[in-house]
TIRO-969152 format. One record per atom (N, C-alpha, C): x, y, z. Coordinates in steps of 0.05 Angstrom, whole numbers, plus 5000, padded with zeros to 4 digits. Each point is the difference from the previous one (the first is absolute). Example, Ala and Ser with C-alpha at 12.3 -4.5 7.8 and 13.67 -1.06 7.14 Angstrom:
! residues 2
526448865156/498250245000/501850245000/499350214986/501650245001/498550225014/
! end
This chain:
! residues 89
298569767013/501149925026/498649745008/501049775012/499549835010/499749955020/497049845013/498650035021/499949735012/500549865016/501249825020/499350025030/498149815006/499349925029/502149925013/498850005030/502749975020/500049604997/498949965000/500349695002/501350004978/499350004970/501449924983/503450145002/500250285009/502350055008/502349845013/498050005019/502549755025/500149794983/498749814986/500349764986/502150004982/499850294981/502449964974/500750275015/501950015014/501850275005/501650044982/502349874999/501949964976/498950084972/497449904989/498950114978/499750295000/499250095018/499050354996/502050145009/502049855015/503150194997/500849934979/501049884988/501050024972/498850154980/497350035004/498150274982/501150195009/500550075030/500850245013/502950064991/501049864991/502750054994/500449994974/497949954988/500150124969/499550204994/499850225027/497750244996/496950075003/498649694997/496650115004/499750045023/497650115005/499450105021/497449885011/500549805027/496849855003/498050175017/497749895010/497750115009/499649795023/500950005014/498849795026/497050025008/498249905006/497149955003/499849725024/498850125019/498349895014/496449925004/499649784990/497050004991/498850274977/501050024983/500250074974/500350325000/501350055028/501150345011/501350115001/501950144987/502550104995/500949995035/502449975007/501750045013/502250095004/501549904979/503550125005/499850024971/502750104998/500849864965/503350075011/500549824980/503049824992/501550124982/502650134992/501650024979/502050015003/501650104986/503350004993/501050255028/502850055008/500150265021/500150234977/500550195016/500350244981/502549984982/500550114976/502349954994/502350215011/503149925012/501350155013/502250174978/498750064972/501150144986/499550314994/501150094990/500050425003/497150044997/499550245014/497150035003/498550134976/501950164985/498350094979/500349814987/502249764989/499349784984/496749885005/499350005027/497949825005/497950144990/499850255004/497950134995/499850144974/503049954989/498949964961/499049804999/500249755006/498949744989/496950075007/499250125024/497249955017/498950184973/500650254987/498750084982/500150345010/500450055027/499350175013/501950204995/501850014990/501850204995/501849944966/500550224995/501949934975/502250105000/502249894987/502550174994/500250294989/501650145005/500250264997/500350064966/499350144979/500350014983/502750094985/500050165016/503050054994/501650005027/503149984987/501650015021/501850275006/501849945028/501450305004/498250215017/501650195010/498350215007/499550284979/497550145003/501150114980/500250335010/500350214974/502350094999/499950255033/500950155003/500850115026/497550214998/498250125017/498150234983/502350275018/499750244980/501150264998/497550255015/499150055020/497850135011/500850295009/502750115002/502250215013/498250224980/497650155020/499550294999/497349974978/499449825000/497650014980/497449905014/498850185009/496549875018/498949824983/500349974972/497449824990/502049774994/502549934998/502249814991/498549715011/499049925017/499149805015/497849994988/498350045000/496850004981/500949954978/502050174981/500649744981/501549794994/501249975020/501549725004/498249844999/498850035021/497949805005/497949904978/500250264981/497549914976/500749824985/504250074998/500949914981/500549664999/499950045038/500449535004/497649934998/497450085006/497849914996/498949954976/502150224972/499549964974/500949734991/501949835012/502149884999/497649645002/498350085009/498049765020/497949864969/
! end
């Protein structure tokens, strides 16, 4: 990340927006002190897109739902359902 005083800021504005609009992201400093920082807006695209890119989530491995579970009169039917999607992991 790039780190940029306020004087040199105001002097080349135009320069560090055009960085900003390439995507980097600056560090504004006052007497060698962080202050603000500068970047691109958020992007206004689908939110899990953004947050695959961020790293933070991943696509689903498979697709579809799956199949319907059958539980009618059986106490333990759920206990093993459940073992059986967790086998699935």
């Amino acid at each position: 990340m790039t780190s940029v005083g306020v004087a040199e800021l105001r002097q080349n504005l135009s320069k560090y927006l055009r960085l900003v609009a390439r995507g980097e992201r600056l560090v504004v400093t006052d007497r060698n002190r962080p202050v603000a920082e500068l970047g691109p807006p958020p992007s206004t695209g689908d939110a899990l897109d953004r947050l695959i890119a961020e790293g933070r989530v991943s696509r689903p491995a498979r697709r579809g739902l799956p199949e319907p579970l059958h539980l009618a009169g059986d106490p333990h039917a759920l206990s093993r359902a459940l073992d059986e999607i967790r086998g699935d992991r």
